[in-house]
PQR file with spaces between the fields and no chain letter, atoms N, CA, C, O and H, PARSE charges and radii, in Angstrom:
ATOM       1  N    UNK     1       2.443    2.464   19.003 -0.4000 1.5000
ATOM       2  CA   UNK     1       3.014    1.166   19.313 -0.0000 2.0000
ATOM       3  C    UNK     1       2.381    0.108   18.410  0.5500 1.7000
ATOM       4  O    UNK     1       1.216   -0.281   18.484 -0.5500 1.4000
ATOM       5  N    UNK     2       3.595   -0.423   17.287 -0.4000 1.5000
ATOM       6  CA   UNK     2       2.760   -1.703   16.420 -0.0000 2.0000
ATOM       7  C    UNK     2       3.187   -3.152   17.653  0.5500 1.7000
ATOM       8  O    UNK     2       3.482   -3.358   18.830 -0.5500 1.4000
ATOM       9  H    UNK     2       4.542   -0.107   17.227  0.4000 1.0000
ATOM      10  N    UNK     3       2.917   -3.937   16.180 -0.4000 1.5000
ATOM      11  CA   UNK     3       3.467   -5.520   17.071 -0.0000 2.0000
ATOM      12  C    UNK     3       4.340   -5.842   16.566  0.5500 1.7000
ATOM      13  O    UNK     3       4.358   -5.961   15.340 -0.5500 1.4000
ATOM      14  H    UNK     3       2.678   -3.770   15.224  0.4000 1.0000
ATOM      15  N    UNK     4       5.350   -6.092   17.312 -0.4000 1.5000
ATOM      16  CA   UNK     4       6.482   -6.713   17.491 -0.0000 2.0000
ATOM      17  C    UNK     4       6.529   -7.618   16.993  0.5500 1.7000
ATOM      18  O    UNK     4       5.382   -7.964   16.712 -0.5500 1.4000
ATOM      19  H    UNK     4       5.336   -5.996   18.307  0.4000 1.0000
ATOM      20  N    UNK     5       7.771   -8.824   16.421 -0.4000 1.5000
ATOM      21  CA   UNK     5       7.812   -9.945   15.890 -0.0000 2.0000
ATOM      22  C    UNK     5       7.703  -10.808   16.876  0.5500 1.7000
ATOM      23  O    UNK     5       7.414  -11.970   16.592 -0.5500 1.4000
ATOM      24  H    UNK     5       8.703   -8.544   16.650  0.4000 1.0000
ATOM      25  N    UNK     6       7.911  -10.427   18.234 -0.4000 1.5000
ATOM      26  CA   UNK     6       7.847  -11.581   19.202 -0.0000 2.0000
ATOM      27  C    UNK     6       5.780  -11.211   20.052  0.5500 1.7000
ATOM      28  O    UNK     6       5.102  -12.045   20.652 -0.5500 1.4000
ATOM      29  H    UNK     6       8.146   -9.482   18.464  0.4000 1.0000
ATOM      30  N    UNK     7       5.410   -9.800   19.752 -0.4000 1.5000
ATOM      31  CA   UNK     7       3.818  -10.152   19.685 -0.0000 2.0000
ATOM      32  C    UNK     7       3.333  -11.275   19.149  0.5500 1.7000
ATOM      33  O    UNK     7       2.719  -12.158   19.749 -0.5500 1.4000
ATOM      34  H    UNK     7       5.961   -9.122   19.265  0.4000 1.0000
ATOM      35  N    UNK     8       3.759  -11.216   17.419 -0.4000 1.5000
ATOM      36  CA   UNK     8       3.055  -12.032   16.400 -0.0000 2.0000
ATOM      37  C    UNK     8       3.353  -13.135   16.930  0.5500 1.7000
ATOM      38  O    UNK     8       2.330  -13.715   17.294 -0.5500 1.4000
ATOM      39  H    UNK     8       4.258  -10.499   16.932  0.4000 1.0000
ATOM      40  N    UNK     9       4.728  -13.971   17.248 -0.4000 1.5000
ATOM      41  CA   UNK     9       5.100  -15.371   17.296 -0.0000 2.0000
ATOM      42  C    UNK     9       3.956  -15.578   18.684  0.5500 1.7000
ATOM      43  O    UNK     9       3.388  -16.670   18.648 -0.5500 1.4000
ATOM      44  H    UNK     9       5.559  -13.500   16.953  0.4000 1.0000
ATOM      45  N    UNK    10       3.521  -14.577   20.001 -0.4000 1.5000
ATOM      46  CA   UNK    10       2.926  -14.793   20.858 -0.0000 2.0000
ATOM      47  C    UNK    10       1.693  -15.385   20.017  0.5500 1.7000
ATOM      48  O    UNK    10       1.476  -16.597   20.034 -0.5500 1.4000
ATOM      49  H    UNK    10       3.982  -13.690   20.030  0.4000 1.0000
ATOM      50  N    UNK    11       0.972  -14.589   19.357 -0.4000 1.5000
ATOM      51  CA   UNK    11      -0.403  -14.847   18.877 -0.0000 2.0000
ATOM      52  C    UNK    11      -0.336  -16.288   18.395  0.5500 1.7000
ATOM      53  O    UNK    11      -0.974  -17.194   18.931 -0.5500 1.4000
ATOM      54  H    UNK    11       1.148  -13.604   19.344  0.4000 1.0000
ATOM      55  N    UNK    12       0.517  -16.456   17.295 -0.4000 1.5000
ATOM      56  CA   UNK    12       0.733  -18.023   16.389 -0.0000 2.0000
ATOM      57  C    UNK    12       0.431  -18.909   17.615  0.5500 1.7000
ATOM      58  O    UNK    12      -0.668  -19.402   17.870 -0.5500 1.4000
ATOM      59  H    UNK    12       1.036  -15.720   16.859  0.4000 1.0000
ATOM      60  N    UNK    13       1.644  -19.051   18.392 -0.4000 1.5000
ATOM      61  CA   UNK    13       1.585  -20.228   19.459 -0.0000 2.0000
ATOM      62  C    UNK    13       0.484  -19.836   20.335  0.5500 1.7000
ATOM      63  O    UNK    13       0.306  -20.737   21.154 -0.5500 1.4000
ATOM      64  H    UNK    13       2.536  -18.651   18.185  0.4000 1.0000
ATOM      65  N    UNK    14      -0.130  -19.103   20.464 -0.4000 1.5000
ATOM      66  CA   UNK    14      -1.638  -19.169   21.341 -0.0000 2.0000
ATOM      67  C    UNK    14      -2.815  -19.687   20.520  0.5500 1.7000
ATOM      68  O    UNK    14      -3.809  -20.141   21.088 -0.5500 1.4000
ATOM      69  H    UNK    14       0.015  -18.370   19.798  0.4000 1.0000
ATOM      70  N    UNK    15      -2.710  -19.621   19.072 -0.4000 1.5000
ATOM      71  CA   UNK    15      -3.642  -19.774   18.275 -0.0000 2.0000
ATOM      72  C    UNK    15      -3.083  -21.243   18.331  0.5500 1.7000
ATOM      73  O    UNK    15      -4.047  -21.978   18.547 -0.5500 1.4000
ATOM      74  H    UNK    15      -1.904  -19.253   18.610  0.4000 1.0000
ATOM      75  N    UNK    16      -2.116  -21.854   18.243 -0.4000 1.5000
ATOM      76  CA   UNK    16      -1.708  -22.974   17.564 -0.0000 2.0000
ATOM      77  C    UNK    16      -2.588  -24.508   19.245  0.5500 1.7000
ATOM      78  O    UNK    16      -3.062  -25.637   19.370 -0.5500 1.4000
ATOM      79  H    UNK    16      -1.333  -21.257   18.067  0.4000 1.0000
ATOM      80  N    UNK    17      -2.246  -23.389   19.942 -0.4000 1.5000
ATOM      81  CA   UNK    17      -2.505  -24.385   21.173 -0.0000 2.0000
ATOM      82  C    UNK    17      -4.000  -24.355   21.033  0.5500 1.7000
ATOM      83  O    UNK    17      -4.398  -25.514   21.154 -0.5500 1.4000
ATOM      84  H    UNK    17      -1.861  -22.472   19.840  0.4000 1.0000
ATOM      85  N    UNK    18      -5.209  -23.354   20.788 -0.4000 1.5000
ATOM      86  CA   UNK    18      -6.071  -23.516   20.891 -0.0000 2.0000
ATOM      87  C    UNK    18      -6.599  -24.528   19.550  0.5500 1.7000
ATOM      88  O    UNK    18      -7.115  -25.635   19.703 -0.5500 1.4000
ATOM      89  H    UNK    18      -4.886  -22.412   20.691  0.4000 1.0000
ATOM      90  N    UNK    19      -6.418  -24.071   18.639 -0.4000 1.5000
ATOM      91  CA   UNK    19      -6.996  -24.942   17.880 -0.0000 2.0000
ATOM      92  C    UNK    19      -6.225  -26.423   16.858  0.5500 1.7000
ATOM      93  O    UNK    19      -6.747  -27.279   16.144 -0.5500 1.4000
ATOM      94  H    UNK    19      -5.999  -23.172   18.516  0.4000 1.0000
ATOM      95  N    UNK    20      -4.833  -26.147   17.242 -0.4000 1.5000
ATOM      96  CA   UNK    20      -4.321  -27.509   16.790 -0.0000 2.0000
ATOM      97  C    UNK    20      -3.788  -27.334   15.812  0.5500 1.7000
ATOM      98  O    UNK    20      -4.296  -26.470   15.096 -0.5500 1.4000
ATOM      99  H    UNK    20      -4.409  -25.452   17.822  0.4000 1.0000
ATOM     100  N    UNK    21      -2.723  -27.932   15.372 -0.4000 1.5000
ATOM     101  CA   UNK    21      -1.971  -27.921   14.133 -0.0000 2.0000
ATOM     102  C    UNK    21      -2.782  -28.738   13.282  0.5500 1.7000
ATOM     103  O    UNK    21      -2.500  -28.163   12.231 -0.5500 1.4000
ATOM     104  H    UNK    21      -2.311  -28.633   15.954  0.4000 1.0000
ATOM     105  N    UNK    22      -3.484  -29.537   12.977 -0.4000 1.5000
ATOM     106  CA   UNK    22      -4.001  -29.939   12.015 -0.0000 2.0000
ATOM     107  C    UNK    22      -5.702  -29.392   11.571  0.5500 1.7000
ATOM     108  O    UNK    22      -6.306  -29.674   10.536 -0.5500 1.4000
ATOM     109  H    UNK    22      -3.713  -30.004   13.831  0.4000 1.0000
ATOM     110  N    UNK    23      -6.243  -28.436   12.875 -0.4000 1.5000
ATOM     111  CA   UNK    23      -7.668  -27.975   12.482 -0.0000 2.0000
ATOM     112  C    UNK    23      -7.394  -26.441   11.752  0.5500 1.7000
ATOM     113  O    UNK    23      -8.313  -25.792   11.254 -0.5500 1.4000
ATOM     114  H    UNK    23      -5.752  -28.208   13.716  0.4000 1.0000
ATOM     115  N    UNK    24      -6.119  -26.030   11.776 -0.4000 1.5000
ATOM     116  CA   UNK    24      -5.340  -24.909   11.446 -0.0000 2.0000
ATOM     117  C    UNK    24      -5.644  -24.125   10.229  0.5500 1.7000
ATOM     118  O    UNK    24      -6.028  -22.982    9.978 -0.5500 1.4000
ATOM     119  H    UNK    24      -5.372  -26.558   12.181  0.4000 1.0000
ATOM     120  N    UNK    25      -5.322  -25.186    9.574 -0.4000 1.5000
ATOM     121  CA   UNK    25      -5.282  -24.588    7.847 -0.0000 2.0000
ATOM     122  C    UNK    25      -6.999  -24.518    7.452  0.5500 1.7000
ATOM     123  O    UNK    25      -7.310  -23.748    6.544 -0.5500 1.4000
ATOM     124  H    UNK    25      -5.010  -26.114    9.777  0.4000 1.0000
ATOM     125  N    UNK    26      -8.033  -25.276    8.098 -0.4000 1.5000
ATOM     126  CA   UNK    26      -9.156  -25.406    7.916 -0.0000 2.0000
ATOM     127  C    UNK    26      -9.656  -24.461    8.275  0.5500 1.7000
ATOM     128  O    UNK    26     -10.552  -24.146    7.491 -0.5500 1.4000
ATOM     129  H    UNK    26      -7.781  -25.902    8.837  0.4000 1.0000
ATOM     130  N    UNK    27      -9.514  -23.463    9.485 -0.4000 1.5000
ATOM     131  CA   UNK    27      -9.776  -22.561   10.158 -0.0000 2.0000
ATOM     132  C    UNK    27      -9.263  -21.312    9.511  0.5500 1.7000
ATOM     133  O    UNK    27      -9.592  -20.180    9.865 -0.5500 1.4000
ATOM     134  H    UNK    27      -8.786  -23.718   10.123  0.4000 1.0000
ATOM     135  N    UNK    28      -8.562  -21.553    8.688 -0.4000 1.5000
ATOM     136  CA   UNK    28      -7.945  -19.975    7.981 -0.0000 2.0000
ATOM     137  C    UNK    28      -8.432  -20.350    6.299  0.5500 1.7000
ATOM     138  O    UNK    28      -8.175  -19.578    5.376 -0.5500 1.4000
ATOM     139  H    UNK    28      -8.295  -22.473    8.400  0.4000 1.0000
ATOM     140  N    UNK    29      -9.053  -21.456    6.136 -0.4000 1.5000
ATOM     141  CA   UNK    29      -9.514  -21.390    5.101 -0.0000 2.0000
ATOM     142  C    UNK    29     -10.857  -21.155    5.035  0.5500 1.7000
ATOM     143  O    UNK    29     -11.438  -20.770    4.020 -0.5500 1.4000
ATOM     144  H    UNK    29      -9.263  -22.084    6.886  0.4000 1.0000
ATOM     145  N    UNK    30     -11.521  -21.447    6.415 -0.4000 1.5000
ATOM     146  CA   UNK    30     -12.807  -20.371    6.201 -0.0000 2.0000
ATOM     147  C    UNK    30     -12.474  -19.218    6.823  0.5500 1.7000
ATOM     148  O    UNK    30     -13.402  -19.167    7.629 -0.5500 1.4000
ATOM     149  H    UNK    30     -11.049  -21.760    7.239  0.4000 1.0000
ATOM     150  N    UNK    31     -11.911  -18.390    7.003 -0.4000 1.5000
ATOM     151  CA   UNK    31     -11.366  -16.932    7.037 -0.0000 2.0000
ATOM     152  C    UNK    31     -11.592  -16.766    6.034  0.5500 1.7000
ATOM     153  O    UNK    31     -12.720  -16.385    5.721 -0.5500 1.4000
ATOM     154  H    UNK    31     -11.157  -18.432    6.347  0.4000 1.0000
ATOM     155  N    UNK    32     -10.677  -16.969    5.162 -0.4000 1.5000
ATOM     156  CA   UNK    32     -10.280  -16.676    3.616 -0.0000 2.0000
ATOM     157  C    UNK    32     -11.699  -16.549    2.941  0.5500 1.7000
ATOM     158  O    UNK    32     -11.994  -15.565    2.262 -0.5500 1.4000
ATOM     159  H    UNK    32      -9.761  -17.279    5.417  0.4000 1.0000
ATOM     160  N    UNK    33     -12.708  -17.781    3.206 -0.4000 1.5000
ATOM     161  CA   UNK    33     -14.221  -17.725    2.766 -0.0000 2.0000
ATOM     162  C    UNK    33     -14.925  -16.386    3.305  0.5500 1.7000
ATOM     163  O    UNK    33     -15.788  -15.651    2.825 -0.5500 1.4000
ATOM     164  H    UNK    33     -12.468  -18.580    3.758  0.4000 1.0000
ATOM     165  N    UNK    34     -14.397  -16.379    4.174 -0.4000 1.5000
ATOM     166  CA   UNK    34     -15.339  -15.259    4.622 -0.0000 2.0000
ATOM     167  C    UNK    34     -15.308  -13.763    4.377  0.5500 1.7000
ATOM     168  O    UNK    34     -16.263  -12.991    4.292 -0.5500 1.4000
ATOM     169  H    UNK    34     -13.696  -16.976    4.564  0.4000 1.0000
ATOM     170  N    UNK    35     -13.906  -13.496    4.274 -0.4000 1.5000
ATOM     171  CA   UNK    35     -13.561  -12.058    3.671 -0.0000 2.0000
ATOM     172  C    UNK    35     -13.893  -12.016    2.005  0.5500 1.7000
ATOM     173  O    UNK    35     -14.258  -11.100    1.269 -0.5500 1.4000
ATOM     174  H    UNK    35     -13.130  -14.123    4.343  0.4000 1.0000
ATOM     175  N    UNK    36     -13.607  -13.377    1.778 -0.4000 1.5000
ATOM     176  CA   UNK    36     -13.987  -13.239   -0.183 -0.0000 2.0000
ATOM     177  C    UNK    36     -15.406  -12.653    0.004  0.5500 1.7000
ATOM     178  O    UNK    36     -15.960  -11.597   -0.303 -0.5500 1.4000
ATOM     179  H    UNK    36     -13.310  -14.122    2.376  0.4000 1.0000
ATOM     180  N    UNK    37     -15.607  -13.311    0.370 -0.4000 1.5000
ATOM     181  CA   UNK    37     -17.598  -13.035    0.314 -0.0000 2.0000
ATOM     182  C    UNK    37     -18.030  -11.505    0.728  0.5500 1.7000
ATOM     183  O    UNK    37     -18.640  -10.672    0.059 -0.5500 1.4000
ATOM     184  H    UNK    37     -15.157  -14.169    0.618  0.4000 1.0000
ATOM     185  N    UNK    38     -17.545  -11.430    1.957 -0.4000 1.5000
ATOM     186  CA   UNK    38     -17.699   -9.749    2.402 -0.0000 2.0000
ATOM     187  C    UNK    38     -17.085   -8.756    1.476  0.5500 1.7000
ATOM     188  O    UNK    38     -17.592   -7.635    1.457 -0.5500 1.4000
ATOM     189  H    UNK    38     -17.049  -12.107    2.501  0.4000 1.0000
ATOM     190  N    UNK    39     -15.954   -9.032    0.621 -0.4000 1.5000
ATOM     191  CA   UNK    39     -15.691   -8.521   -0.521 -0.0000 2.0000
ATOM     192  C    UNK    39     -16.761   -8.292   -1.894  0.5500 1.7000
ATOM     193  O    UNK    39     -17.052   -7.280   -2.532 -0.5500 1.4000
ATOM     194  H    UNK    39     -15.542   -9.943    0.636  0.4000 1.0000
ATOM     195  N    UNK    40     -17.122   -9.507   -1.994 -0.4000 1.5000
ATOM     196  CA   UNK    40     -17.994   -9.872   -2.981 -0.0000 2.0000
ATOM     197  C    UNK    40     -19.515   -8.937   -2.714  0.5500 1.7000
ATOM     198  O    UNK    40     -19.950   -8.243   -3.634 -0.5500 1.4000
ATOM     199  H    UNK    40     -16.886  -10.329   -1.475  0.4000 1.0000
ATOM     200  N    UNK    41     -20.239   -9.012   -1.373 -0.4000 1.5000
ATOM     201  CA   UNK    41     -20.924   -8.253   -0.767 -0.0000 2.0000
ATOM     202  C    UNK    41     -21.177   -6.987   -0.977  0.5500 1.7000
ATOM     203  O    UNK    41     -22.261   -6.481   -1.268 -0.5500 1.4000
ATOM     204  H    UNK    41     -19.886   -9.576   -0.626  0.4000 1.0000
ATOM     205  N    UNK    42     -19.693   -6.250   -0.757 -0.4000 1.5000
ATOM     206  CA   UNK    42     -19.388   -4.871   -0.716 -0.0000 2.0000
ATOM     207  C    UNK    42     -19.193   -4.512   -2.039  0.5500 1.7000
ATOM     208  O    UNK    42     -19.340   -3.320   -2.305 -0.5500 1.4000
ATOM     209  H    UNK    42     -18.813   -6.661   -0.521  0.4000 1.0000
ATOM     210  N    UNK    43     -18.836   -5.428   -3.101 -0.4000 1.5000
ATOM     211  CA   UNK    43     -18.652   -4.884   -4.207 -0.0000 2.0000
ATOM     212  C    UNK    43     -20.338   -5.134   -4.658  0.5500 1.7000
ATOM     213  O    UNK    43     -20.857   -4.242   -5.329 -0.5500 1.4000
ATOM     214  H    UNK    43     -18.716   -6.397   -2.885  0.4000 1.0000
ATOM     215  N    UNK    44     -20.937   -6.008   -4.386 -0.4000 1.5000
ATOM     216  CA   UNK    44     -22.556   -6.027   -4.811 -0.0000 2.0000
ATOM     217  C    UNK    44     -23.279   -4.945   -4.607  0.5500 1.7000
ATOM     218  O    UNK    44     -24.178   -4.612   -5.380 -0.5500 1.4000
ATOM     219  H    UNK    44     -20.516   -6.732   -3.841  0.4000 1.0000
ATOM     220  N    UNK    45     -22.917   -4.192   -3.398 -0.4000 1.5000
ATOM     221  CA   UNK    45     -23.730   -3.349   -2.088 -0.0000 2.0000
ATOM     222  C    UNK    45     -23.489   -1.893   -3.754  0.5500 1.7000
ATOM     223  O    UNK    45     -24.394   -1.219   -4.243 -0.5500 1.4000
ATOM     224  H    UNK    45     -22.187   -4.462   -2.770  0.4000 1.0000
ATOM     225  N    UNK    46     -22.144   -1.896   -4.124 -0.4000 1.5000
ATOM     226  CA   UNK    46     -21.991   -0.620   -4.551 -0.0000 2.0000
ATOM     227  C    UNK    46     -22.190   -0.799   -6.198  0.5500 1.7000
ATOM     228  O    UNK    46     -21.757    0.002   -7.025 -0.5500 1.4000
ATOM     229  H    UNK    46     -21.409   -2.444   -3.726  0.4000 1.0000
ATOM     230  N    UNK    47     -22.848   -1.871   -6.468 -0.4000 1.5000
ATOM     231  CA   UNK    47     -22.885   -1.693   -8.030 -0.0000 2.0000
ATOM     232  C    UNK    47     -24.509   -1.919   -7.876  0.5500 1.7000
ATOM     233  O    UNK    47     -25.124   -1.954   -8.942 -0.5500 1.4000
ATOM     234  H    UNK    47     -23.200   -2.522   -5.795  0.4000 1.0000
ATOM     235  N    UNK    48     -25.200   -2.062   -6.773 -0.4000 1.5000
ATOM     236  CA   UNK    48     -26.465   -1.653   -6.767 -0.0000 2.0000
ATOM     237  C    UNK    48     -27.022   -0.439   -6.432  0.5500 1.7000
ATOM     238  O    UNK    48     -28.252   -0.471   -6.460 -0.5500 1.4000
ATOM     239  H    UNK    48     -24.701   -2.034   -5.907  0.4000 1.0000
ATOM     240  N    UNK    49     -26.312    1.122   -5.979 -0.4000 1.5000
ATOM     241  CA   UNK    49     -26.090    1.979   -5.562 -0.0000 2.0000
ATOM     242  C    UNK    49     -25.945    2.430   -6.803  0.5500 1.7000
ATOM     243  O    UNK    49     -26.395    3.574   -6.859 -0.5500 1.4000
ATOM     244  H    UNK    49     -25.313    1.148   -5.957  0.4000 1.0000
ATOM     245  N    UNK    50     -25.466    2.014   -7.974 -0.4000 1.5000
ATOM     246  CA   UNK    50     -25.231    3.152   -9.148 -0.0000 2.0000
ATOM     247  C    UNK    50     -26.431    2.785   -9.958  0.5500 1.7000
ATOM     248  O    UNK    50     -26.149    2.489  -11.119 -0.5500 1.4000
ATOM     249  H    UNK    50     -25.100    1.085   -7.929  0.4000 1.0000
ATOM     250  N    UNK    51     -27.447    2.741   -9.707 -0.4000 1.5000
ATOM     251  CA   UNK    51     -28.988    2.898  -10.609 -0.0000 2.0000
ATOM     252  C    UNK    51     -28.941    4.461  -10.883  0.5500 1.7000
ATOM     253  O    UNK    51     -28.051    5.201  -10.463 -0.5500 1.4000
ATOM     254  H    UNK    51     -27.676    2.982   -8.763  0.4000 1.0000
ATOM     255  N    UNK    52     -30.266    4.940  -11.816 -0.4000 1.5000
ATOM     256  CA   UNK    52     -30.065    6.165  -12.215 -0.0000 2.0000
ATOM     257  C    UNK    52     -31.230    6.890  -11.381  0.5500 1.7000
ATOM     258  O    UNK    52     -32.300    6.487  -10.925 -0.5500 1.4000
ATOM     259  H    UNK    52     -30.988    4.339  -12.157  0.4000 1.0000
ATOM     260  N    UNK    53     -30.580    8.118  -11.375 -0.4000 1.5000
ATOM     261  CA   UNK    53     -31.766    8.737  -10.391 -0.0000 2.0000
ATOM     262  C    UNK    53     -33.095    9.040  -10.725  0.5500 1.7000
ATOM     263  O    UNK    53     -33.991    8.685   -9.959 -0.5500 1.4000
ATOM     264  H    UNK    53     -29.711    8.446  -11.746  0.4000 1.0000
ATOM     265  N    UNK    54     -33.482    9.959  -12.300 -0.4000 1.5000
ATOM     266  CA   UNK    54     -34.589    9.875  -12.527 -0.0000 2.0000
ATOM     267  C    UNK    54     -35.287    9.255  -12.809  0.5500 1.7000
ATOM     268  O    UNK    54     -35.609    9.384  -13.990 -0.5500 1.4000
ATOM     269  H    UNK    54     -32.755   10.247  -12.923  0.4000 1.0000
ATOM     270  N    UNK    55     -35.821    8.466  -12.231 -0.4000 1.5000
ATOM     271  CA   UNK    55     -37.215    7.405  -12.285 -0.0000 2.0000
ATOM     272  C    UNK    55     -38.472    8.150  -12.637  0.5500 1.7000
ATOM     273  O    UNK    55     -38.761    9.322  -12.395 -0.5500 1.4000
ATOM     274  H    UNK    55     -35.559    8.361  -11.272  0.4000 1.0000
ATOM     275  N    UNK    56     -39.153    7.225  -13.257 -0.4000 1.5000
ATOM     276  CA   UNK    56     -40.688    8.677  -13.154 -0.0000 2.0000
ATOM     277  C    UNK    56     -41.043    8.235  -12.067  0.5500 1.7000
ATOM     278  O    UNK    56     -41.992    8.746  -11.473 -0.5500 1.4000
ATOM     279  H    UNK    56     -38.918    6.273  -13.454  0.4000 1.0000
């Protein structure tokens, strides 16, 4: 069972009442901050993981 188009429209207008049509776009623009970064993170996490193994 996915979500429905009338799930999603549920979520919007529950989200919309809690935080307001104008604190909206601010609130999904630190989303947006926040997955870049956890991106950025995860790509850090794995290009520090490829060092070479024999060390003396």
């Amino acid at each position: 069972m996915g979500l429905s188009f009338l799930h999603l429209l549920l979520i919007l207008i529950v989200v919309l009442v809690i935080f307001g049509a104008g604190r909206l776009p601010k609130v999904m623009g630190d989303v947006g901050k926040g997955i870049r970064n956890l991106r950025e993170g995860l790509k850090g996490e794995e290009e520090g993981n490829a060092e070479p193994k024999d060390k003396p």
